[in-house]
py3Dmol code that shows the C-alpha trace and the ligand (Angstrom):
import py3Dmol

protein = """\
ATOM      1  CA  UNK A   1     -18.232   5.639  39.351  1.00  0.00           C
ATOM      2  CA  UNK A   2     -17.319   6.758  35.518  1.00  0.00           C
ATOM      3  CA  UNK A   3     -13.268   6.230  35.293  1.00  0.00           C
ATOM      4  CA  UNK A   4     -12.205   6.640  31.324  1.00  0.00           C
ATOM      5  CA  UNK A   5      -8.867   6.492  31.882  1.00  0.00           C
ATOM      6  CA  UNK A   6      -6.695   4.837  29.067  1.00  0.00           C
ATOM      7  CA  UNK A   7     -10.207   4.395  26.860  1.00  0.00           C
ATOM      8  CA  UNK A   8     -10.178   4.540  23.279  1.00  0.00           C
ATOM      9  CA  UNK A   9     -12.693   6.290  21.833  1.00  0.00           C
ATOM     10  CA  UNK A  10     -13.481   4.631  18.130  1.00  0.00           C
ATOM     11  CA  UNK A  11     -17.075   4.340  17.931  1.00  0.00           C
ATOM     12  CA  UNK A  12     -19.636   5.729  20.521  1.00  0.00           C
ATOM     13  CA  UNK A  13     -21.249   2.187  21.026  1.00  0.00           C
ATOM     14  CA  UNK A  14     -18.571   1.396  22.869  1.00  0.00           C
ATOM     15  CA  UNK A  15     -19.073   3.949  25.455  1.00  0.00           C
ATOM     16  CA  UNK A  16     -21.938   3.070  28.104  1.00  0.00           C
ATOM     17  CA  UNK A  17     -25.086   5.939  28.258  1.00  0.00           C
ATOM     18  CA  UNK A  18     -23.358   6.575  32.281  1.00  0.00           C
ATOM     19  CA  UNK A  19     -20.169   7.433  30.014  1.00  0.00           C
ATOM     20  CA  UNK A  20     -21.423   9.453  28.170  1.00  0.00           C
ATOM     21  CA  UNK A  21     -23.706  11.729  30.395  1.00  0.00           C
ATOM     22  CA  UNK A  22     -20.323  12.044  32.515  1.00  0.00           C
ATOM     23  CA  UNK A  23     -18.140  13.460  29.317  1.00  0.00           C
ATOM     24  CA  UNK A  24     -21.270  15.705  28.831  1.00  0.00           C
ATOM     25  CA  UNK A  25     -21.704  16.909  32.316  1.00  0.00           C
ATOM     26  CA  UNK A  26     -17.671  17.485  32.152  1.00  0.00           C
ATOM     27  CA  UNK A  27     -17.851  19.096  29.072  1.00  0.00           C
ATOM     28  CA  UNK A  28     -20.397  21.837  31.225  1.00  0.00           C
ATOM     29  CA  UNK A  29     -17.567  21.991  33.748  1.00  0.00           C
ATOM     30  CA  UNK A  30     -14.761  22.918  31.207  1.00  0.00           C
ATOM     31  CA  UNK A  31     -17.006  25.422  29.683  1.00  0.00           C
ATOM     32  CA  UNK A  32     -17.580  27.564  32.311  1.00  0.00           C
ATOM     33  CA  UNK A  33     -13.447  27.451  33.066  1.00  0.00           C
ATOM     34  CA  UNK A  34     -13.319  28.968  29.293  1.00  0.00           C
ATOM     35  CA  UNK A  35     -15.797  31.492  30.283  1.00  0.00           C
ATOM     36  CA  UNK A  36     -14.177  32.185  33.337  1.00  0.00           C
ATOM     37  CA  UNK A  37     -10.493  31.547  33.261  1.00  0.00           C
ATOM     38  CA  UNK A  38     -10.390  30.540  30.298  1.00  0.00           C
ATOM     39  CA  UNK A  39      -7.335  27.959  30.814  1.00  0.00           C
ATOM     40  CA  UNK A  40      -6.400  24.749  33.514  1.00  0.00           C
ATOM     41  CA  UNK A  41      -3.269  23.099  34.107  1.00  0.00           C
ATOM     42  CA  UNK A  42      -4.507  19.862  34.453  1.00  0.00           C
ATOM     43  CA  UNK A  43      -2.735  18.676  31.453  1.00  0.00           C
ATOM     44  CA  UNK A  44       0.597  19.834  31.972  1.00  0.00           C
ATOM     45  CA  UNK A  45       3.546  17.946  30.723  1.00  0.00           C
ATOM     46  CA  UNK A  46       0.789  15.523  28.948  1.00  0.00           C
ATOM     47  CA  UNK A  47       1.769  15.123  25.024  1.00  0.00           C
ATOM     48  CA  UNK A  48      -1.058  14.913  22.292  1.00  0.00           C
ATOM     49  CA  UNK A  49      -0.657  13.668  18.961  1.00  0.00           C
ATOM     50  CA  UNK A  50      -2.931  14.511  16.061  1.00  0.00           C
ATOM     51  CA  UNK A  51      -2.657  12.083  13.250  1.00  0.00           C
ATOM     52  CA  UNK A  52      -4.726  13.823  10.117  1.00  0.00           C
ATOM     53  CA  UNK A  53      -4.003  11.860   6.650  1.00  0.00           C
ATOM     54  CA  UNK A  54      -7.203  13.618   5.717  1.00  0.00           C
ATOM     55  CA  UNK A  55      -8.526  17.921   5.851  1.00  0.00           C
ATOM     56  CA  UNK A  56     -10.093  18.965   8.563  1.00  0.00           C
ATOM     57  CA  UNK A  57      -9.912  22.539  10.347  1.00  0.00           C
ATOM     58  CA  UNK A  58     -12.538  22.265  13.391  1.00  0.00           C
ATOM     59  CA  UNK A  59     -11.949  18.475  14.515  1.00  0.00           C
ATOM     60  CA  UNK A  60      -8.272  19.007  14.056  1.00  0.00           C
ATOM     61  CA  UNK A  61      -7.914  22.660  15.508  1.00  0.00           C
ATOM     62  CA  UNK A  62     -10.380  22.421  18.289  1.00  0.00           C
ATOM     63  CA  UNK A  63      -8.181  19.359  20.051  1.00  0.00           C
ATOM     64  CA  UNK A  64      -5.333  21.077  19.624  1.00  0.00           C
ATOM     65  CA  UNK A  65      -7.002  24.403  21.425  1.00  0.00           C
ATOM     66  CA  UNK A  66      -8.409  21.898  23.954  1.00  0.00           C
ATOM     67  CA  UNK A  67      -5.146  20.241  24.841  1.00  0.00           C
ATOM     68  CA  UNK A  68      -3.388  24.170  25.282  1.00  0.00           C
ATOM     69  CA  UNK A  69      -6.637  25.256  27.125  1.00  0.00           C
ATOM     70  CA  UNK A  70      -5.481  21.869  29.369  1.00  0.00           C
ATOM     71  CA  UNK A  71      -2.266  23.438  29.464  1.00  0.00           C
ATOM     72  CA  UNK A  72      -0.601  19.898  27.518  1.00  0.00           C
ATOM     73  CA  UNK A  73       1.381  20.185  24.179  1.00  0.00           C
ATOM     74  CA  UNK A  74       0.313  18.557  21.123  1.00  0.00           C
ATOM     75  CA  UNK A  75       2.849  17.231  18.301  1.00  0.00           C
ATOM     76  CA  UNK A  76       1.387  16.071  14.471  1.00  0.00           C
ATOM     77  CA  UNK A  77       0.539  16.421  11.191  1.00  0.00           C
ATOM     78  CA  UNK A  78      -1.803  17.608   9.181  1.00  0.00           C
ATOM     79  CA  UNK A  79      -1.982  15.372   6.039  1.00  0.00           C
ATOM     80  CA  UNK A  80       0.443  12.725   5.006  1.00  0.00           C
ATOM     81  CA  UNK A  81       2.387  14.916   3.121  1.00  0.00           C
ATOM     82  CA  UNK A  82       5.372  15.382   4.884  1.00  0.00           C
ATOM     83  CA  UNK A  83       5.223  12.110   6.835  1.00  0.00           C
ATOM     84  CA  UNK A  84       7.260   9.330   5.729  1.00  0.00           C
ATOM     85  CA  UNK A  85       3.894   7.855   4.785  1.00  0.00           C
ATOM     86  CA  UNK A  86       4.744   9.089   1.242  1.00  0.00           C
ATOM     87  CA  UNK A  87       7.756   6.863   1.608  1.00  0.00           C
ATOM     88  CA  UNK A  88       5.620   3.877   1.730  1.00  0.00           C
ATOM     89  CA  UNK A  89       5.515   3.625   5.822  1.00  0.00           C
ATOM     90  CA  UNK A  90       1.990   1.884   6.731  1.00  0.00           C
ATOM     91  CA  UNK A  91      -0.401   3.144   9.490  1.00  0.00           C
ATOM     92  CA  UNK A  92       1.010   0.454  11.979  1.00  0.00           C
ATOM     93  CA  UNK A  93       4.523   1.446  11.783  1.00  0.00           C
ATOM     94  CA  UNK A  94       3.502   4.768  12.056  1.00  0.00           C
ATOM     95  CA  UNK A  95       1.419   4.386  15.440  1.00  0.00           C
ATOM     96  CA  UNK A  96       3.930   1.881  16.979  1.00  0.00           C
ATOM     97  CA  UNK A  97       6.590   5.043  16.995  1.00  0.00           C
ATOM     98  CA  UNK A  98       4.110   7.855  18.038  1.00  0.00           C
ATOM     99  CA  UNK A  99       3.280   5.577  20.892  1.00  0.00           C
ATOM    100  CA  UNK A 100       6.674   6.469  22.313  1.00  0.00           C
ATOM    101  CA  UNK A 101       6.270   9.905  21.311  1.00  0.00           C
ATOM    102  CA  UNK A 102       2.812  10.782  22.818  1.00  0.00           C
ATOM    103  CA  UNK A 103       0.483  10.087  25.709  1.00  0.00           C
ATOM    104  CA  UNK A 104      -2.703  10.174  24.196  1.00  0.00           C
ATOM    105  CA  UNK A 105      -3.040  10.250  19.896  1.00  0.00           C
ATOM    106  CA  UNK A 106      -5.925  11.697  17.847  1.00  0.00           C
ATOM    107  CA  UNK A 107      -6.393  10.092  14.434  1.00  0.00           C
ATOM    108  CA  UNK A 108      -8.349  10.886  11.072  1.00  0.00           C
ATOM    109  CA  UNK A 109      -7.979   8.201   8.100  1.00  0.00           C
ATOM    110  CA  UNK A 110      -9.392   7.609   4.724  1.00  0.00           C
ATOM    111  CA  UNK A 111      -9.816   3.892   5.687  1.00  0.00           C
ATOM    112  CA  UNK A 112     -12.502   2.013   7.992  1.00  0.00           C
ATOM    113  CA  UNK A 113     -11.270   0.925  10.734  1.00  0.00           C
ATOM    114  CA  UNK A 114      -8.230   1.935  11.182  1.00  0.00           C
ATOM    115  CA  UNK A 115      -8.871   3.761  14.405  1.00  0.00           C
ATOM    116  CA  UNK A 116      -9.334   0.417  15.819  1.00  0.00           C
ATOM    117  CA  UNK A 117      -6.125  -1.122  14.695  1.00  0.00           C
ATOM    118  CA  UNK A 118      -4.304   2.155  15.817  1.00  0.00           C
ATOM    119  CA  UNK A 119      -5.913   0.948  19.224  1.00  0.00           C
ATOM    120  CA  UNK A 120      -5.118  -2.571  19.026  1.00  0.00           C
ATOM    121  CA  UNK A 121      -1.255  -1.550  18.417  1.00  0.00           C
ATOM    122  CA  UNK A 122      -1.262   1.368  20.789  1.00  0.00           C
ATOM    123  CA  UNK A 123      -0.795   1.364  24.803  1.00  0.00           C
ATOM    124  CA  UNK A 124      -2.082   5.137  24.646  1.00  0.00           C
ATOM    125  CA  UNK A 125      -5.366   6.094  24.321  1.00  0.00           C
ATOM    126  CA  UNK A 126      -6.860   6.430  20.841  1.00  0.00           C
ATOM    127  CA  UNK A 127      -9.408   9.186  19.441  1.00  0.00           C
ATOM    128  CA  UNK A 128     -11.125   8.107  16.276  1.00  0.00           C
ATOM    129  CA  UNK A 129     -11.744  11.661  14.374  1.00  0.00           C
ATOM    130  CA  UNK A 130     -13.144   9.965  11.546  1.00  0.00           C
ATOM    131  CA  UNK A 131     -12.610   6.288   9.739  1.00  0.00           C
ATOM    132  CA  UNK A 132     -13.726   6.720   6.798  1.00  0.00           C
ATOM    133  CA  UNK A 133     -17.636   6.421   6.336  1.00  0.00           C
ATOM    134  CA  UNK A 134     -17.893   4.881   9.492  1.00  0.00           C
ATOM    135  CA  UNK A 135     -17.551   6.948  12.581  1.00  0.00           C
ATOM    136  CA  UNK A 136     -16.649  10.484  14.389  1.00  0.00           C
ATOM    137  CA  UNK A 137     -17.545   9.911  18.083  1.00  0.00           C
ATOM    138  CA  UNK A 138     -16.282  13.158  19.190  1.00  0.00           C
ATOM    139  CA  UNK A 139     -18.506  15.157  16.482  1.00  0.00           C
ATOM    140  CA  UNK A 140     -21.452  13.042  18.326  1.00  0.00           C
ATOM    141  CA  UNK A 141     -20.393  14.013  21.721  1.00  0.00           C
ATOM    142  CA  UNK A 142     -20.266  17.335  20.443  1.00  0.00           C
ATOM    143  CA  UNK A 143     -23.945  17.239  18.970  1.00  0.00           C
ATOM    144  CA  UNK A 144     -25.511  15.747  21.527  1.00  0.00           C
ATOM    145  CA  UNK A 145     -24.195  18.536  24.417  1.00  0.00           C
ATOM    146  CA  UNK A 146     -25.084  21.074  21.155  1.00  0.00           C
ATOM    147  CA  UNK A 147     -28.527  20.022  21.333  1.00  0.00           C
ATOM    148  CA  UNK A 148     -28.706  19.299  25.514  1.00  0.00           C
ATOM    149  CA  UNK A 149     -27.075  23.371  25.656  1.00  0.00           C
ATOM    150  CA  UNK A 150     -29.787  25.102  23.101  1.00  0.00           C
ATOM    151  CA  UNK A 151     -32.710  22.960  23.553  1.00  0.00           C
ATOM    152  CA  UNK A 152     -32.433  22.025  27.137  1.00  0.00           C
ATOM    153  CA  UNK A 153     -32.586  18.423  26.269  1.00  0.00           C
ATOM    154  CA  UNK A 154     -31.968  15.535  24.355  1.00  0.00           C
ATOM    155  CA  UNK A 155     -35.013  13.308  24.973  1.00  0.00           C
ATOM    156  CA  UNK A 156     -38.147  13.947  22.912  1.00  0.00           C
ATOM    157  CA  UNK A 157     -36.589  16.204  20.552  1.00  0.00           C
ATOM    158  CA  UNK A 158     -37.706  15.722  16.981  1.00  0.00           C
ATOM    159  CA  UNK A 159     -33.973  15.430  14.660  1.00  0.00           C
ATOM    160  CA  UNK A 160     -34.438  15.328  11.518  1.00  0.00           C
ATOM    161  CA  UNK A 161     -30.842  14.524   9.807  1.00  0.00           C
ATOM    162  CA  UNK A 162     -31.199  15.701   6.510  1.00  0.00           C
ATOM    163  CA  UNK A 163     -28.523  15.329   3.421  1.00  0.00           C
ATOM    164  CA  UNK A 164     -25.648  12.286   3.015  1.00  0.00           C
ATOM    165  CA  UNK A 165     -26.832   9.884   5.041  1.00  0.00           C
ATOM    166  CA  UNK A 166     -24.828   7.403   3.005  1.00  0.00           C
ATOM    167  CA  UNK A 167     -21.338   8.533   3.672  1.00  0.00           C
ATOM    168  CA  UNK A 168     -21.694  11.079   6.234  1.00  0.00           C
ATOM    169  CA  UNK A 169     -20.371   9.901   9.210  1.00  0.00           C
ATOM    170  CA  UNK A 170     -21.649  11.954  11.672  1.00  0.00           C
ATOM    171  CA  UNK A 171     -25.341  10.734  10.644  1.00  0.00           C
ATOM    172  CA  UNK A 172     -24.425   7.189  11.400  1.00  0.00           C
ATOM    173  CA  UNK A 173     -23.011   8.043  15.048  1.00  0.00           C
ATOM    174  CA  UNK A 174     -25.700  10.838  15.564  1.00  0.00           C
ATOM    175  CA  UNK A 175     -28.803   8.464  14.745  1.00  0.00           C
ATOM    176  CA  UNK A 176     -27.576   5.849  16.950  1.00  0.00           C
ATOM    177  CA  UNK A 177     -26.613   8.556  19.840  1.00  0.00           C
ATOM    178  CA  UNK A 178     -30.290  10.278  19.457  1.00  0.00           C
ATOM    179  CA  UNK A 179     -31.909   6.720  19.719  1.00  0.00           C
ATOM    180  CA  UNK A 180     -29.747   6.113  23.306  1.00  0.00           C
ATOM    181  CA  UNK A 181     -30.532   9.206  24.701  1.00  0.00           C
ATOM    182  CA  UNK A 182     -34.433   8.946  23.544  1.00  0.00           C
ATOM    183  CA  UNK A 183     -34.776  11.445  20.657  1.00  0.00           C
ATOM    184  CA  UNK A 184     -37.517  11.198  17.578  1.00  0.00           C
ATOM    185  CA  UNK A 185     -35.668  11.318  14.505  1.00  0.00           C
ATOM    186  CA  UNK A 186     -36.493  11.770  10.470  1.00  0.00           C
ATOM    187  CA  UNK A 187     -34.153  11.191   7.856  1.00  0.00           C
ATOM    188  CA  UNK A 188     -34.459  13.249   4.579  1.00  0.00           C
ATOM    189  CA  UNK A 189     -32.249  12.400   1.650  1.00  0.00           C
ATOM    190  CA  UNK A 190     -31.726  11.504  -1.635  1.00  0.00           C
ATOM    191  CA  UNK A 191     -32.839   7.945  -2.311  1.00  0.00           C
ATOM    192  CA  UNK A 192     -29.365   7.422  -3.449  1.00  0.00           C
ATOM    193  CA  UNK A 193     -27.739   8.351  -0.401  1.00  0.00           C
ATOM    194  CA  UNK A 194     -30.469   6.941   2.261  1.00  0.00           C
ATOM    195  CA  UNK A 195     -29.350   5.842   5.566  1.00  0.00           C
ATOM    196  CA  UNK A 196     -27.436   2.719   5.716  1.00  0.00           C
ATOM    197  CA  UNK A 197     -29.576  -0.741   6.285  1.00  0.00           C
ATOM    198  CA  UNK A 198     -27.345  -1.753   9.013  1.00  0.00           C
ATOM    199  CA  UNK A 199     -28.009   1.318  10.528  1.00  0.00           C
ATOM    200  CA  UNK A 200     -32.052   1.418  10.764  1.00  0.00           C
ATOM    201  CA  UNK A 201     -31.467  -2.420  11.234  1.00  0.00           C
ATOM    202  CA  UNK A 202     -30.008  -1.721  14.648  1.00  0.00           C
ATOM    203  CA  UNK A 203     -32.148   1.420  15.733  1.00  0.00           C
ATOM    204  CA  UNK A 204     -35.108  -0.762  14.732  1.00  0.00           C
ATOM    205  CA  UNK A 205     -33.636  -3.990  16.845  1.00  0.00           C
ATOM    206  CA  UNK A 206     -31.864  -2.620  19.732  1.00  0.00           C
ATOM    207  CA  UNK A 207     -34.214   0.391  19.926  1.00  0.00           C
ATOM    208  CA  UNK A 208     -37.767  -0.384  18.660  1.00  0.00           C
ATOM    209  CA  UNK A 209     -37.685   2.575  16.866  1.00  0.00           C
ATOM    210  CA  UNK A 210     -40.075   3.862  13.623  1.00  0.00           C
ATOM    211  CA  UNK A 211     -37.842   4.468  10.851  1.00  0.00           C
ATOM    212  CA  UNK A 212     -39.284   7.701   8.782  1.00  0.00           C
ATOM    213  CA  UNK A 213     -37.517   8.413   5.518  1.00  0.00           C
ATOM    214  CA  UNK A 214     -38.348  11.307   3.240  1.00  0.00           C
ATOM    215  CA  UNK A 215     -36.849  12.610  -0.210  1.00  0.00           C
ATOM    216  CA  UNK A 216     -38.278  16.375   0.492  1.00  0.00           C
ATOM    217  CA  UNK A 217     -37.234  18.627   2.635  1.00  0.00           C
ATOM    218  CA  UNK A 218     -40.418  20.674   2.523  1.00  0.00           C
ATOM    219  CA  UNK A 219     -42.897  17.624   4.018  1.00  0.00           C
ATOM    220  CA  UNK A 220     -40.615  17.783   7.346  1.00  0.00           C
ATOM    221  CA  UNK A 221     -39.417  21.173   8.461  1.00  0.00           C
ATOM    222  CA  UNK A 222     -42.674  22.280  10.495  1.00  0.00           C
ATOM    223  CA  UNK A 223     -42.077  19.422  12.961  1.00  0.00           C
ATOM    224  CA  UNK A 224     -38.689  19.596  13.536  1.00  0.00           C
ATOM    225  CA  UNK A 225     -37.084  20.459  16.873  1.00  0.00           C
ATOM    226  CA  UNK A 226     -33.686  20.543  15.524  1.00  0.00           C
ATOM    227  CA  UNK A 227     -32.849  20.092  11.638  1.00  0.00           C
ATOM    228  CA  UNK A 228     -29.192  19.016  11.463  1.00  0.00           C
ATOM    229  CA  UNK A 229     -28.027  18.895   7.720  1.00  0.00           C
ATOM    230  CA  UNK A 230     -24.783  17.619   6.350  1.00  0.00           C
ATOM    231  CA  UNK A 231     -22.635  18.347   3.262  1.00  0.00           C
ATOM    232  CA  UNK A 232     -23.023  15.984   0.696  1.00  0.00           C
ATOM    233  CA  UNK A 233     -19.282  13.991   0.835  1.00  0.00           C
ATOM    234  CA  UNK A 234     -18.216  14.611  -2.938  1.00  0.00           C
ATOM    235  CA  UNK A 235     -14.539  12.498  -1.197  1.00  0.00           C
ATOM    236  CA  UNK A 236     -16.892   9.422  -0.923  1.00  0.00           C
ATOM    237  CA  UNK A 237     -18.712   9.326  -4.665  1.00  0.00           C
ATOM    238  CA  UNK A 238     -16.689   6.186  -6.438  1.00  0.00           C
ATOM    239  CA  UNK A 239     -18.532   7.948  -9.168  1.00  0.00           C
ATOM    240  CA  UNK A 240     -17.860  12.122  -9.835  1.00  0.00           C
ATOM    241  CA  UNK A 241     -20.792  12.198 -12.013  1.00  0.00           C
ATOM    242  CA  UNK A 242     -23.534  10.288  -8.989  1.00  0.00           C
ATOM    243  CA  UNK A 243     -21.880  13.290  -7.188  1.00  0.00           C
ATOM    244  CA  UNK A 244     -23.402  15.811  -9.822  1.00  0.00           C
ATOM    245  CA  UNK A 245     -26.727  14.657 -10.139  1.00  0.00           C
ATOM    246  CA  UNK A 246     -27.038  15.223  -5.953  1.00  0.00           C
ATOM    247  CA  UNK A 247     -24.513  18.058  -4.596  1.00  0.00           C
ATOM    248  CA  UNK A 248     -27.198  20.655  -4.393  1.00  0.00           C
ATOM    249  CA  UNK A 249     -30.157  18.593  -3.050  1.00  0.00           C
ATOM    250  CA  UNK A 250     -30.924  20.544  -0.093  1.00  0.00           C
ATOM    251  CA  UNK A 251     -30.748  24.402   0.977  1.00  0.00           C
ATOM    252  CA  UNK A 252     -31.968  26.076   3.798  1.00  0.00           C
ATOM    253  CA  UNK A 253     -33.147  29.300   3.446  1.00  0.00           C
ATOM    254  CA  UNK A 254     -35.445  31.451   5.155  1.00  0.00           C
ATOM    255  CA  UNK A 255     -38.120  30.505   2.405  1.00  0.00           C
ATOM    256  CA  UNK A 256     -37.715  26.868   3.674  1.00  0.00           C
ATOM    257  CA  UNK A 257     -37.960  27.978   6.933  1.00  0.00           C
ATOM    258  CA  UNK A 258     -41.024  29.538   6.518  1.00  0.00           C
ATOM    259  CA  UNK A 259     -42.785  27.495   8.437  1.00  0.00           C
ATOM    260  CA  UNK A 260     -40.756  26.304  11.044  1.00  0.00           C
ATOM    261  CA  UNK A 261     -41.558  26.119  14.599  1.00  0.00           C
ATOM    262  CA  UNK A 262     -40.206  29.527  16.119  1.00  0.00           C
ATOM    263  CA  UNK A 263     -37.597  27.800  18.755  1.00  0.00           C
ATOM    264  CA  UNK A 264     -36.322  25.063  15.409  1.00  0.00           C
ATOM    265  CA  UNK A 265     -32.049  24.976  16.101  1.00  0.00           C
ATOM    266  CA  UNK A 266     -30.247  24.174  12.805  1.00  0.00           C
ATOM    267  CA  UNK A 267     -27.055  21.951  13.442  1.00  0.00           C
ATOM    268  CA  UNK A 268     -24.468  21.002  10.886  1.00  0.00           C
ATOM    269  CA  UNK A 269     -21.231  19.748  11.301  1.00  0.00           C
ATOM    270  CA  UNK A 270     -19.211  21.752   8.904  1.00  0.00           C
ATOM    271  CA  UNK A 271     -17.935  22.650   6.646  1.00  0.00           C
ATOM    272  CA  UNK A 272     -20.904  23.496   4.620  1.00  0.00           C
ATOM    273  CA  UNK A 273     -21.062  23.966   0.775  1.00  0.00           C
ATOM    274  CA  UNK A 274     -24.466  24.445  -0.652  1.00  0.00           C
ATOM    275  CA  UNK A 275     -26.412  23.513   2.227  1.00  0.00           C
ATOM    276  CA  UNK A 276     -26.912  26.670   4.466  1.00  0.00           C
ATOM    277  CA  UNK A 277     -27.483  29.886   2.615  1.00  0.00           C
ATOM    278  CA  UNK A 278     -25.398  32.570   4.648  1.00  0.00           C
ATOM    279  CA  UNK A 279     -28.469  34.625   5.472  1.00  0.00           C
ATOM    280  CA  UNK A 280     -29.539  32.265   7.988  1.00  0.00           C
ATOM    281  CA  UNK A 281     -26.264  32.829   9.836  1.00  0.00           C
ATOM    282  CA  UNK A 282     -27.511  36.175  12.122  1.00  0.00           C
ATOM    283  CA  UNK A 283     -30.988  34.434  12.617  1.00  0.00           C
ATOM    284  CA  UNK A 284     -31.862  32.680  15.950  1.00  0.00           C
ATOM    285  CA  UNK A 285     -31.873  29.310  13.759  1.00  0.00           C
ATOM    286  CA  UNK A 286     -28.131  29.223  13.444  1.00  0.00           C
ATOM    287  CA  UNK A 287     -26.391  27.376  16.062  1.00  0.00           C
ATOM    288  CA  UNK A 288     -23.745  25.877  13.666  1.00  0.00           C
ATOM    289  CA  UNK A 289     -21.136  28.060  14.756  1.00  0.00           C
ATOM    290  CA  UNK A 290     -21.792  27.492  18.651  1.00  0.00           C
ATOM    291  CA  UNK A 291     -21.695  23.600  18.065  1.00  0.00           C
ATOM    292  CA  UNK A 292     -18.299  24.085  16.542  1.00  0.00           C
ATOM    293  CA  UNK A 293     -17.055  26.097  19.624  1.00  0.00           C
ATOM    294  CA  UNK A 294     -18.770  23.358  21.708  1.00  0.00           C
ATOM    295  CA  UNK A 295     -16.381  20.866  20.136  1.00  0.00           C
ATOM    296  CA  UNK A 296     -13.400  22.528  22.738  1.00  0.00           C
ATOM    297  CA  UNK A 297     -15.345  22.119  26.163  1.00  0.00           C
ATOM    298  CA  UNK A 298     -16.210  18.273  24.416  1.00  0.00           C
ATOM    299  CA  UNK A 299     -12.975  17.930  23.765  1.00  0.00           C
ATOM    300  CA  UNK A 300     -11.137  18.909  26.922  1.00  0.00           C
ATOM    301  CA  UNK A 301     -13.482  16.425  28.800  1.00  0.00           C
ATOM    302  CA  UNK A 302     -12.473  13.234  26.645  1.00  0.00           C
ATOM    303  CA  UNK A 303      -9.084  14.304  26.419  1.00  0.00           C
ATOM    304  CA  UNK A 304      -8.726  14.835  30.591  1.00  0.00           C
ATOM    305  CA  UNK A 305     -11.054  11.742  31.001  1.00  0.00           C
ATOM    306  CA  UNK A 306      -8.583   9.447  29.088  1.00  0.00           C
ATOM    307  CA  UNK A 307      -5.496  10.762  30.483  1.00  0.00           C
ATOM    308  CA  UNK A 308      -7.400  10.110  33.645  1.00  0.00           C
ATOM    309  CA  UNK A 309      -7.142  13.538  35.358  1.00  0.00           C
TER     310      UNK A 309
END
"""
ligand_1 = """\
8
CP
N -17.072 18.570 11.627
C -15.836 18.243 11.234
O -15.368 17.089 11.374
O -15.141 19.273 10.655
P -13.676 19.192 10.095
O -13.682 18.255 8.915
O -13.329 20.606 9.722
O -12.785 18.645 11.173
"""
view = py3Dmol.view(width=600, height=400)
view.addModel(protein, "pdb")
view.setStyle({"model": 0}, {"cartoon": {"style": "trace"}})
view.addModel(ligand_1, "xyz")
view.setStyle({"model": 1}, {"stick": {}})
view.zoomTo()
view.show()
C-alpha cells in the first residue's frame, strides 16, 4: 500500500516506480472530478506555500489552481522581490518561518539543491519546482501521464528529447523517468549542450540502456513516437555569446514534420521561444498545451498524497 504522506518530492529517484504509477493513476482520478465537478474539498483548511525566487507561469499557477480545485489556500511569492530576501535573509531562515506558516511548501530556486536543504530544515512536505539545472519532478510526473493519456502508454515508446539537454532540467528527470517506465529514447542536440555524462552514466548502469545521440533533427523525426523539445535555457549560458551561436538550433515545422509517423505527439514543457513554429499548434501533433493542463490533475494528486488525504 502507496502512503506519501509528509514526502518530499526533490528528485523523482527518490520516489519508488509503485509511487509513481499511484500519483499517475490519482492524477486520472482528479481529472475526471475537473471534468465533472470540477472542484473537491479534500483540502480544506490545508495552507500551501509557493516559494518562486525564479519566473515561472505554468509550474507556479497550475499548483496554485490545484490547491483551490482541492478547496486549500495557498500563500507566496512570486520572485524575491518583495521578500526580505533582498534584505539579505538566506533560504534557511526563510523556510524555518514558512514552516509555521504553511502545511505543505512549493519551491523554485536558482541554486542546486536547495530543495533538499528546504527539506532537511522543514517538518512540512517539500515540492522541488526546479533547483537549478538539476531537477523538476513534478514537470516529469506531468510528462509521463502526458504521454500514458495521448499515446496509451509509456513503455516502448520511442522519445526523442531534442534541444538543451545540458541545462534543461526536465531532460535530466524525463530521461531517467522514460528509462524506469521502459521507454526507447534519442537525444538530439547541439554537441555543446549534449546530455550530461552522469546522466547516460546511470541510464547505461542502472538501466542497460543504448545511448543514441544525434546533432540533426532531420536523421530522427520518422521514428519518433513522441518528440519532446525544450527551449534552449539562455538563464544557464555563463557565456551570452555560447548562447548566440545555439538559441535557434531546432524548429519544428510542418516541413520537418514531413515525414513523421501520422500518430507522432510533440511535448514541450514551455515556455517555448524558437522551437515550435505556431502553425503546428491546430495540428493533431500539438499536445503542448494539454500537457500543461495535465500539470493540475498531476498536481492535485502529489499535493493530496503528501498532505495524506
Ligand atoms: N514547464 C515549466 O516549468 O513552466 P514554467 O517555467 O512556466 O513554470
Amino acid at each position: 500500500m502507496v502512503n506519501l504522506k509528509g514526502k518530499d518530492i526533490i528528485s523523482l529517484r527518490e520516489l519508488k516506480k509503485d509511487e509513481i504509477e499511484y500519483l499517475l493513476s490519482r492524477a486520472a482520478d482528479f481529472e475526471k472530478i475537473l471534468q465533472k465537478e470540477g472542484y473537491t474539498n479534500i483540502l480544506e483548511g490545508k495552507i500551501l506555500a509557493t516559494l518562486f525566487y525564479e519566473p515561472s507561469t505554468r509550474t507556479r499557477l497550475s499548483f496554485v489552481t490545484a490547491m483551490h480545485r482541492l478547496g486549500g489556500n495557498v500563500i507566496g511569492f512570486s520572485g524575491p522581490e518583495g521578500t526580505s530576501a533582498v534584505k539579505g535573509e538566506n533560504l534557511s531562515d526563510t523556510i524555518r518561518t514558512i514552516d509555521n506558516y504553511a502545511d505543505v511548501i512549493a519551491i523554485r530556486h536558482p541554486e542546486e539543491g536547495s530543495a533538499k536543504l528546504a527539506a532537511q530544515l522543514s517538518t512540512r512536505p517539500i515540492i522541488n519546482c526546479g533547483d537549478g539545472s538539476h531537477a523538476h519532478p513534478t514537470q516529469t510526473l506531468l510528462d509521463l501521464y502526458t504521454i500514458r493519456k495521448e499515446k496509451g502508454k509509456i513503455n516502448g515508446q520511442k522519445v526523442a528529447l531534442v534541444g538543451d539537454l545540458k541545462y534543461g532540467r526536465t531532460a535530466h528527470t524525463l530521461a531517467y523517468a522514460l528509462a524506469l517506465f521502459g521507454a526507447d529514447m534519442i537525444f538530439v542536440s547541439p554537441e555543446s549542450l549534449s546530455m550530461p555524462k552522469d546522466v547516460t552514466t546511470e541510464l547505461k548502469d542502472k538501466f542497460e540502456i543504448e545511448i543514441k545521440e544525434y546533432t540533426k533533427l532531420e536523421n530522427i523525426v520518422k521514428d519518433a513516437d513522441v518528440l519532446y523539445i525544450t527551449r534552449i535555457q539562455k538563464e544557464r549560458f555563463p557565456d551570452p555569446g555560447e548562447y548566440e551561436k545555439v538559441k535557434g538550433a531546432y524548429k519544428i515545422d510542418l516541413n520537418v514534420l514531413e515525414n513523421a509517423k501520422k500518430d507522432l505527439i510533440v511535448l514541450h514543457p514551455l515556455p517555448r521561444v524558437y522551437e515550435i513554429d505556431p502553425e503546428l499548434d491546430n495540428t493533431k501533433f500539438a499536445k503542448y498545451f494539454k500537457q500543461a493542463y495535465y500539470g493540475i490533475p498531476v498536481r492535485m494528486a502529489i499535493l493530496a498524497s503528501v498532505l495524506g488525504k
